[in-house]
N, C-alpha and C positions, 0 to 999 in steps of 0.2 A: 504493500500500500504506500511507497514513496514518491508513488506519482501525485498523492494529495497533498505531499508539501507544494507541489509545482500551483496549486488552483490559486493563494495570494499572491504569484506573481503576475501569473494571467492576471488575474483581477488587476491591480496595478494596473497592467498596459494597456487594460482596457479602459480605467478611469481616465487614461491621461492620452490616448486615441482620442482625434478631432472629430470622428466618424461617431463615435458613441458618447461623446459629451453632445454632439448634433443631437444626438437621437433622444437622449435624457433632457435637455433645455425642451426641445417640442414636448415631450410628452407630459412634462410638468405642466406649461401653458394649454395644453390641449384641453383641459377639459372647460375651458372659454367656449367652443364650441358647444355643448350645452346649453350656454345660456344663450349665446348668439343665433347657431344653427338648429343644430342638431336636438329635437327636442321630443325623444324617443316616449318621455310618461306627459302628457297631455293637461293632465291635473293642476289648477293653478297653486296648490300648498306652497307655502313657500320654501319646505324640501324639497319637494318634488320640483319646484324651479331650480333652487340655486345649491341643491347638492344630489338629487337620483339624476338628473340631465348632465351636470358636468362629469360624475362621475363614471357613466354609461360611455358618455362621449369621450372621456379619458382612457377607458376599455377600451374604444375599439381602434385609436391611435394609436393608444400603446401596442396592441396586439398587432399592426402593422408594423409598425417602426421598430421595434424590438423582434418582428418576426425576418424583418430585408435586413435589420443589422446580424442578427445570426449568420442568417445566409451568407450573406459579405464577410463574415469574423472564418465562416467554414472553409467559401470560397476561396480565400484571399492567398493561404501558402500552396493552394492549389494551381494556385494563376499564376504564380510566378517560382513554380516549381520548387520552393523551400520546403515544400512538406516532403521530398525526397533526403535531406538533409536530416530533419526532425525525426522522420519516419525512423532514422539509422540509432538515436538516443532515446527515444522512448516512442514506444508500440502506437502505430497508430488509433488502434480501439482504447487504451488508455489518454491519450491524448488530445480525443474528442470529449471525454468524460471531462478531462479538466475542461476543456474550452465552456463546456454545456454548464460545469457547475458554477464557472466563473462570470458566466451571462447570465446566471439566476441569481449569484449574491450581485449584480449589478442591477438588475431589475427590483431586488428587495431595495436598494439604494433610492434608485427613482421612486419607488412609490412613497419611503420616507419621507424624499424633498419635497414630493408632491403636497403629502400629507401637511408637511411643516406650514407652505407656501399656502396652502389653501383653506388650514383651520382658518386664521383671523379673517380672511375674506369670506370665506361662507359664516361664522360668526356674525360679521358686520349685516351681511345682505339678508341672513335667516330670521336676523331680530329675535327678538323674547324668546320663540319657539325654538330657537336652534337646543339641540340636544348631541349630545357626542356622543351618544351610543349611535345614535342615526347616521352621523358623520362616520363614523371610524367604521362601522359595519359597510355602509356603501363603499367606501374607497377601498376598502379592503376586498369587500366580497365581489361588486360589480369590476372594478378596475384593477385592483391587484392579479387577479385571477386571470383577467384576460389577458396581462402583458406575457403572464405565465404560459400560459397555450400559446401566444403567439412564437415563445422562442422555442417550445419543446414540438408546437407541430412546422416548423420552419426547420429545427436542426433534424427531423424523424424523415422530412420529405428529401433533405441535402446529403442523408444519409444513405437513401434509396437509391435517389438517381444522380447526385455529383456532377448538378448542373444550378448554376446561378437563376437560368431564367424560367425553367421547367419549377422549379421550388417556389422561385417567386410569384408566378401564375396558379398555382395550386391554391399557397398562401393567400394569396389574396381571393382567389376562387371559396375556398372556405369562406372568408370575410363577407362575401356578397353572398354566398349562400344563408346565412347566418342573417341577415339584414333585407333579403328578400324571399327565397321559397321557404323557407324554416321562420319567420319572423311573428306567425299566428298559433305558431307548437311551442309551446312553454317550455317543454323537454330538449328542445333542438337549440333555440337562438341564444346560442351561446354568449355572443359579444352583446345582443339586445336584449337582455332579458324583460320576458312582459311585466313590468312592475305598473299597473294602473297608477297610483300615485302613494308618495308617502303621507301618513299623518302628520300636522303639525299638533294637534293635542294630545293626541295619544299615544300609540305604540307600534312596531309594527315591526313586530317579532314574526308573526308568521309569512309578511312578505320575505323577510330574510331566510328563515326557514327554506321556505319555496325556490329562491334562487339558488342558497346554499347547495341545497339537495342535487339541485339541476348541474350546479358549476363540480359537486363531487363524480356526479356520474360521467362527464366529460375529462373528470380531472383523469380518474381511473381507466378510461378509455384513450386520456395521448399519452398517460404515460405507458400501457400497455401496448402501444404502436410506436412510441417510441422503444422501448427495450427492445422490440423484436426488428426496428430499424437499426440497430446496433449489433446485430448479427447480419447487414448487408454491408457494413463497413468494409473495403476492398482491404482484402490482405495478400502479399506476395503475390500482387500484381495479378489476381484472377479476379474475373468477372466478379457481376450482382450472384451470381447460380453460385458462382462456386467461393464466392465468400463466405454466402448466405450456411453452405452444404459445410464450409470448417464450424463456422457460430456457431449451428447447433449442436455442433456434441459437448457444449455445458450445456447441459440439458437444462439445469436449474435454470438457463434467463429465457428459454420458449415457456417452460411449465409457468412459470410467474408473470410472463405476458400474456398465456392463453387466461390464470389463475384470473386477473385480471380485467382483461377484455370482457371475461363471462359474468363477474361482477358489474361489470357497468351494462349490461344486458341484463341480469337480473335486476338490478337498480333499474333501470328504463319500465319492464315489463310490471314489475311491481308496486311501483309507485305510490307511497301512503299519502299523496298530498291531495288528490283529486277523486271524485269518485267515476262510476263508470255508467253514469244517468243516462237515460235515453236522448240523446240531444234533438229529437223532435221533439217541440216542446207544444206540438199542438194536441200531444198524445199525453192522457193522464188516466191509465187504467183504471189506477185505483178510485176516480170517483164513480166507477160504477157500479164494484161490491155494494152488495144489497146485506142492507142489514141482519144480523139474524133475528127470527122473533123471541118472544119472549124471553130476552139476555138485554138485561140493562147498567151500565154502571154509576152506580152511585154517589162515587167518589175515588180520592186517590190521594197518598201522601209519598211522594219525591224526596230523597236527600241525596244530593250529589257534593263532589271535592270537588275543582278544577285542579291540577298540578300547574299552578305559571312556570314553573321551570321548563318542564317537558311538553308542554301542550296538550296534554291528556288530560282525561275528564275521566272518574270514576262514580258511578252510580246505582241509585237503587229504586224502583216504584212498588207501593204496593196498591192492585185494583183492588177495590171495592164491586163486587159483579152478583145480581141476582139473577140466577138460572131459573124462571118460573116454569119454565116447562120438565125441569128436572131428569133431563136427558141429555145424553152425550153429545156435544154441539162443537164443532170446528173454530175455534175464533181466527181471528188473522189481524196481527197488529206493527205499525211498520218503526222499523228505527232508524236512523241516521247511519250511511254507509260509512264503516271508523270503529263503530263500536262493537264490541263481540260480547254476546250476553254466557255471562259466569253461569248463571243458576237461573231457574224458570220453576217457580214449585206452586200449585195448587193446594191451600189448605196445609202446609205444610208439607208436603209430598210433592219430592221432583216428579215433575212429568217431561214428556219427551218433545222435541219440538223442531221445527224444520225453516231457516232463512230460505228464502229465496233468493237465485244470484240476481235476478233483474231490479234494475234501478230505476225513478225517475226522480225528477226532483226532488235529488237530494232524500232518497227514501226509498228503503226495500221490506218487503213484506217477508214476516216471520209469523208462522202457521203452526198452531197447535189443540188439542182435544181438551174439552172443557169438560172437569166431573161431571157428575151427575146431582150433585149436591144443591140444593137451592141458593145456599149463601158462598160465596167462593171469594177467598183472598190468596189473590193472583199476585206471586212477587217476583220481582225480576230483576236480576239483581248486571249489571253492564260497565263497559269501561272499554276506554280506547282512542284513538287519536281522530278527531274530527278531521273530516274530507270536505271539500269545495266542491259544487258544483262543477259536469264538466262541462257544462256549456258557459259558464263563467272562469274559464282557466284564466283566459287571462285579468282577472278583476281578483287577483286572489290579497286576501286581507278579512276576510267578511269574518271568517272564523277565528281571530284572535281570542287567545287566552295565554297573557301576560302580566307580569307585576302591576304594569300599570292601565288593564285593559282585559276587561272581557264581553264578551257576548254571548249571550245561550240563546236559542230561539227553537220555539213549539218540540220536535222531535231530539231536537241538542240536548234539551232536559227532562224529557218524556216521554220515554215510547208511547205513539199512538196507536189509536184502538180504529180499527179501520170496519169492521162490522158490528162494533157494538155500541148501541143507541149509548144514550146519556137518559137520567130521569131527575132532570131539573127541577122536579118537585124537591129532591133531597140530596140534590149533586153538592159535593164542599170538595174542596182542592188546596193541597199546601206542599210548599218545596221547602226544605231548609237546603242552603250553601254556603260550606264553612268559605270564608275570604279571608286572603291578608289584612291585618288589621287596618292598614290605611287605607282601605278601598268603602267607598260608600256606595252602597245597591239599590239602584231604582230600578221598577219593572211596571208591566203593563197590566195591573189588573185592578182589582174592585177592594184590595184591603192596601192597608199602608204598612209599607217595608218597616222592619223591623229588627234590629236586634235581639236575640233570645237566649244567645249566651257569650262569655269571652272566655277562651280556650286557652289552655294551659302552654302552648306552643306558639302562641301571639296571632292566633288568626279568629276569626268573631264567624258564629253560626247567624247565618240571616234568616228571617221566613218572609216568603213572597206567597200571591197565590196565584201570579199571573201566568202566558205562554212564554213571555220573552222579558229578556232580564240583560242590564247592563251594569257594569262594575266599574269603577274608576276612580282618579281625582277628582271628583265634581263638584261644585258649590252650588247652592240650591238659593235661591230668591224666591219668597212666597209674594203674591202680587193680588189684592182684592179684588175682582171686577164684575162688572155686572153679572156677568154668566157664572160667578162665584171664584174662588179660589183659584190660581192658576201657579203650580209651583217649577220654576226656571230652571232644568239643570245642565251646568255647563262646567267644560273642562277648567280647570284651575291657570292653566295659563291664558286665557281671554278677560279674568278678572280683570284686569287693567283697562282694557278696550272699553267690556260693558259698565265697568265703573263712570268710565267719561263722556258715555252716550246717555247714561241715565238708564239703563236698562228698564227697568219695574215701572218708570211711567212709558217708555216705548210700548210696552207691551198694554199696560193699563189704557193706552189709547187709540192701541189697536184692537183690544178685544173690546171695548164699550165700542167703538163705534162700526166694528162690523157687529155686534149681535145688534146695534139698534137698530142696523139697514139690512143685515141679512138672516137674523136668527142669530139662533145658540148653533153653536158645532156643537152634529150628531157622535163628538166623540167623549162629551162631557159627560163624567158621571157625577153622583152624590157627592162625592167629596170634590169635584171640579177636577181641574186639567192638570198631567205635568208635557210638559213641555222638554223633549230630551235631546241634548245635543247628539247626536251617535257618531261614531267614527265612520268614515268615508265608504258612502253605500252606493252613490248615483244617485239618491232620491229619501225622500220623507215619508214615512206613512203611517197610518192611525189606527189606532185597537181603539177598546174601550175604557174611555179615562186619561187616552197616556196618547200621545204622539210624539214622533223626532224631526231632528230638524237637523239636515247633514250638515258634519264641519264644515264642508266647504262652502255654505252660505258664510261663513264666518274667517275667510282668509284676507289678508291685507288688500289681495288686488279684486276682490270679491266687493270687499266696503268700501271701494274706490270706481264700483261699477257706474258709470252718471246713469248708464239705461236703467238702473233700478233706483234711485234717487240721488239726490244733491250730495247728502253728505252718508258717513256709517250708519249714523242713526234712522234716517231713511229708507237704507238697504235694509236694516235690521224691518223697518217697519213693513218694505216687501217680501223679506222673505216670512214674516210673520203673517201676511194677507194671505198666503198660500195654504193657509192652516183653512181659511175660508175657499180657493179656488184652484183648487188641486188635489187638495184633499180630501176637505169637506166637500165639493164636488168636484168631479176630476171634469176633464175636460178634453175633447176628442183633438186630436192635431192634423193637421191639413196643410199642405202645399201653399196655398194661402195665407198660411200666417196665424190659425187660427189655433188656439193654445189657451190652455191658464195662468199664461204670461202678460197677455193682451187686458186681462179683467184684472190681474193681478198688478198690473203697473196702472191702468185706468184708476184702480181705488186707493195704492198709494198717492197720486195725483190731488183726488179728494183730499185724502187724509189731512196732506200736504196744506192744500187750500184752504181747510179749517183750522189748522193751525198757525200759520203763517199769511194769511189772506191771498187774496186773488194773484195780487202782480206777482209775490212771488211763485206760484204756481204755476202760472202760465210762461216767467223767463227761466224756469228751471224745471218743468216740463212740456209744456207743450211747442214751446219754442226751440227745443233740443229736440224735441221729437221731428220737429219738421226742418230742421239742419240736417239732423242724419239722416231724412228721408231724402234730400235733396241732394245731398252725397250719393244716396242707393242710385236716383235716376243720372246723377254723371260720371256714374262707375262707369270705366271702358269695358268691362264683360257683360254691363246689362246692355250697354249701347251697342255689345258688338257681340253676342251668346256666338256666333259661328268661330270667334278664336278661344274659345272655350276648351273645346277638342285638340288645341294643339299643347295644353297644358301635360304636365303628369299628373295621374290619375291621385297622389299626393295633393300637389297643389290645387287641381279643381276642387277637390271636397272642402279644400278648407276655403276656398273663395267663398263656395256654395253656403258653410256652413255659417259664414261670416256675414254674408249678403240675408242669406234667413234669419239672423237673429234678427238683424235689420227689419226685418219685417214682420216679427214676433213685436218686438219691442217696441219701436216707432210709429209704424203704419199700422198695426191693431189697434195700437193705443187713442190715435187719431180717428178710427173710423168708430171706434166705442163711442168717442167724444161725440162725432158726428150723429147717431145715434142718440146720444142724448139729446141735443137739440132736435131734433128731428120728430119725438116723441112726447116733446111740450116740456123738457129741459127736467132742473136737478129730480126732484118731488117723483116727478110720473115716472122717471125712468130709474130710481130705485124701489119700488116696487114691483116694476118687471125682474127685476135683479132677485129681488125678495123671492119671490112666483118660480124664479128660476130655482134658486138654491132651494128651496125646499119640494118643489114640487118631487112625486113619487118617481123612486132610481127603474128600471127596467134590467132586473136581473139580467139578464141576455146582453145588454150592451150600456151599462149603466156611467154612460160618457155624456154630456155634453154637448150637441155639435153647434157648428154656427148655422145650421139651415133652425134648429132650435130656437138659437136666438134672435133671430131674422125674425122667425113666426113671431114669437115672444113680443118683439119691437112692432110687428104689423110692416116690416118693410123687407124690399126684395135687394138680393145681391150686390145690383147695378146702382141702387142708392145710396149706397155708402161708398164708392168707389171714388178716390179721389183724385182731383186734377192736380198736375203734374207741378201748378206753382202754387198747389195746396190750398184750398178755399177757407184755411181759417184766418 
């Protein structure tokens, strides 16, 4: 082993090589491109701006520029025939080793500098939110990782074929493979991993999880292609065959690259991050089991752990089930794919029981014989690592459970009962779940969270009785209002923010005056509203009593939106109107413009007007509205849709997407106005509004449309259509 004293001198010559301090200076600056260019997670968090986008974009730089500098470090005594020299003092297969190990403590170098160079600038840019686990996991996992693959599958391809430009074409063939046909497979896009966005309040352990995973199974796959490249290394001057044919009689370095390679094939094949759900998602078997008859449950008491360390969840239910018919009856109840049930006993007796392997949303059916006893306590005791959705692979985050974050929802904390009624005459329902002690738990139901014990190992037993349950840093603002109670909970680092916007009259002024013009929200119960921030879902939605409202109405360039109002506070007030037009009634979306953005921005408008008077209303809404409409009609792609098609199919969707908000925002907002006047002004046309939001949902398609609200108004299409230098 005297050939590893040789690796710090390598290293040396490599520090002080003009070629690879080249290659180190770029890759440091590269992840600039992030914020500039390259903007792989979409999400405006501002992790997800100013440290998953540079650090992704510093992966896939680095994994170029450290994959040509190998190749050149390989190539180089090849080209000018010194490796004939070298070759004569130490063995050529030992002396690719030094070179390989010395380009990997060079790259641990770079990514140091990187690391150094970029904490106080992503610090500065991330603001309050920045967190260092966040930071030091992406640079590490996203970019560290890829500079690594780029030198080990750069030196595996130089060692195959012992050409500069056949490696380099490969290399970079990888690269585009990875960034275009592999970029929608989670499991493949190496250098792009699908990170939907980071949290800025929370956590997001199991995005890292997920890449992790992804960047181990590729790790174990180059270096497995690399060792068995290291048995094509020319020796005594014979061919790739008969190099290859001396390498393998140490048999030990084929068995440990096949060992390997099959590893990262079983890693691929078995995958515990995702499940294996039907991804038509037009298809939902299971709502057409027919109940069984006379089998009803009565009730049921839950206690589950979550492990924040490991992501696992362990649990336990017990049904409450009357069999009146007192006959042997099949139940079938579905659980969450992840979890593998320990025990299943009737009345205290195991019984026997069969999962189905078929998934859908997020749920597989588990079938078993029901005694024949009239009273039956069904328990079932379960644990295992929750799975994502596979038609949301790439949105993975949903199922966090970490120190500072969790989420449970309906089957996460409760096998469901898929044939067996409920008898809501006597149905009662309770979870207990021990938590770390700093974690405070709100959930969706009809009693109020509670503490019921503190545990000797510092973590606290809660009881809930609801489906879905969140966990975290949160501060809670209680807020009086008409429609009663309304309790605020939000992550702990936004306290600053809602402290200077005034939060509790925000909210106090938006719930009095949407229930005076549109009703109570049908999601109030007796004790009134809470209101829950969730970590980053794509969307809000509402049980009974409890509704959320995603982080990301709540990011810096979110409250700096003008199409949702003037200032934070404004934003805050439209993304609270949504609890009224989107939630409370959703609303059908349309090519046109037509959305629960449009009613949504029209009643902040109001809001606006009532609180600040007319003029300001009208120069910080309606006259922004009709700026940016006038921008839409002097767009060069609305003016010119035939150079549309010469775009990349990149670029048009975000023209499109951007030109549509436009007209979400803007031009709905305007022809609502319109609309109002049109129908005998404020008075007449909140009572349509009223009429609308309460009027009876239609199971079947219980949307919204604008042909609805046309009728609603008494006016047709063509009447609210507006002229081009705007008729207000």
């Amino acid at each position: 082993m005297r050939y590893i004293r040789l690796i710090p001198g390598e290293f040396l010559r490599l520090v002080r090589s003009r070629i690879s301090v080249f290659a180190i200076v770029l890759t440091v600056i590269s992840p600039i491109l992030g914020i500039c260019f390259y903007k792989q997670v979409l999400s405006e968090t501002m992790q997800s701006i100013y440290i998953a986008n540079p650090s992704i974009a510093g992966g896939i730089a680095g994994f170029i520029l450290f994959g040509l500098l190998t190749i050149y470090e390989y190539d180089r005594l090849a080209k000018t025939g010194v490796d004939r020299l070298t070759d004569s003092v130490v063995s050529k297969v030992k002396m690719t080793s030094v070179r390989l190990f010395a380009l990997l403590l060079l790259a641990l170098l770079t990514i140091m500098i990187t690391i150094l160079v970029w904490l106080p600038v992503s610090t500065i840019l991330v603001g309050d939110v920045f967190t260092f686990d966040d930071f030091f996991s992406s640079y590490l996992i996203f970019m560290g990782t890829s500079i690594i693959f780029g030198i080990l599958s750069a030196a595996s391809c130089y060692n195959i074929f012992c050409r500069f430009d056949l490696s380099a074409i490969i290399l970079i063939a990888e690269a585009v493979l990875s960034l275009t046909v592999w970029k929608d497979k989670w499991q493949l896009c190496l250098l792009n991993p699908l990170v939907d966005a980071l949290s800025d309040d929370f956590s997001n352990h199991r995005v890292y999880m997920s890449v992790a995973y992804m960047k181990m199974c590729w790790m174990l796959a180059i270096i497995g292609i690399s060792i068995l490249s290291g048995l094509c290394i020319r020796k005594y001057g014979k061919s790739l065959t008969g190099s290859f044919l001396l390498g393998v009689r140490k048999v030990y370095k084929p068995v440990i690259s096949v060992l390997l390679l099959t590893g990262a094939v079983l890693m691929y094949i078995f995958q515990p991050m995702v499940d294996k759900s039907n991804l038509d998602l037009s298809v939902f078997s299971f709502n057409e089991t027919e109940y069984l008859e006379d089998v009803l449950c009565t009730g049921y008491e839950t206690k589950i752990k979550p492990d924040v360390v490991t992501g696992k969840v362990s649990g336990s239910t017990v049904f409450r089930i009357t069999n009146y018919s007192q006959e042997e009856r099949t139940a079938e109840l579905t659980v969450t794919p992840g979890y593998e049930i320990s025990s299943l006993k009737a009345n205290d007796k195991s019984i026997p029981f069969y999962v189905d392997d078929y998934q859908e949303f997020n749920a597989q059916r588990v079938m078993l014989d029901l005694p024949v006893d009239e009273e039956i306590k069904l328990e079932i005791g379960y644990s295992g690592f929750l799975r994502e959705e596979s038609y949301a692979s790439s949105m993975q985050g949903r199922r966090e459970i970490s120190r500072h974050f969790i989420c449970l929802e309906n089957e996460n904390i409760t096998p469901g009962l898929l044939n067996i009624g409920f008898d809501y005459d006597v149905f009662d329902r309770s979870c207990d779940v021990i938590l770390p002690a700093n974690m405070k738990l709100v959930s969706f139901g009809e009693r109020e969270d509670k503490v019921i014990s503190e545990n000797d190992d510092g973590t606290k037993t809660w009881r809930f009785s609801g489906d879905c349950m969140f966990a975290g840093d949160y501060i809670k603002e209680d807020v009086e209002t008409l429609a009663g109670n309304v309790s605020f909970y939000y992550g702990a680092k936004h306290k600053e923010f809602f402290d200077e916007i005034g939060v509790k009259n925000v909210i106090k002024t938006v719930m009095d005056y949407c229930t005076e013009k549109f009703g109570c929200l049908n999601t109030l119960s007796e004790n009134g509203l809470k209101l829950i921030e969730n970590r980053l879902s794509d969307s809000g939605y509402a049980g009974y009593g409890a509704s959320t409202m995603d982080e990301s109405d709540f990011t810096k360039n979110n409250m700096k939106d003008t199409s949702k109002g003037a200032t934070g506070g404004e934003v805050m007030i439209h993304e609270l109107v949504h609890q009224w037009w989107g939630l409370g009634r959703m609303c059908d979306e349309d090519d046109n413009g037509w959305s629960a953005e449009g009613l949504t921005v029209y009643t902040s408008y109001r809001i606006a007007k009532e609180l600040y008077g007319g003029e300001y209303a009208r120069e910080n809404y309606i006259n922004m509205w009709k700026e940016n409409l006038e921008m839409y009609h002097k767009n060069f792609y609305v003016r010119n849709p035939e150079y549309m098609d010469r775009l990349s199919e990149e670029d048009r969707d975000r023209i499109i997407c951007s030109l549509y908000d436009l007209i979400r925002y803007d031009e709905m907002p305007l022809k609502i106005l319109k609309a109002e006047q049109l129908v005998g002004g404020e008075e007449a046309f909140d009572e349509i509004l009223y009429g609308l939001f309460n009027s009876e949902l239609d199971p079947e398609n219980p949307y919204l449309t604008y042909e609805e609200f046309l009728n609603a108004c008494g006016l047709r299409e063509e009447e609210l259509e507006l002229e081009q230098n705007i008729w207000i």
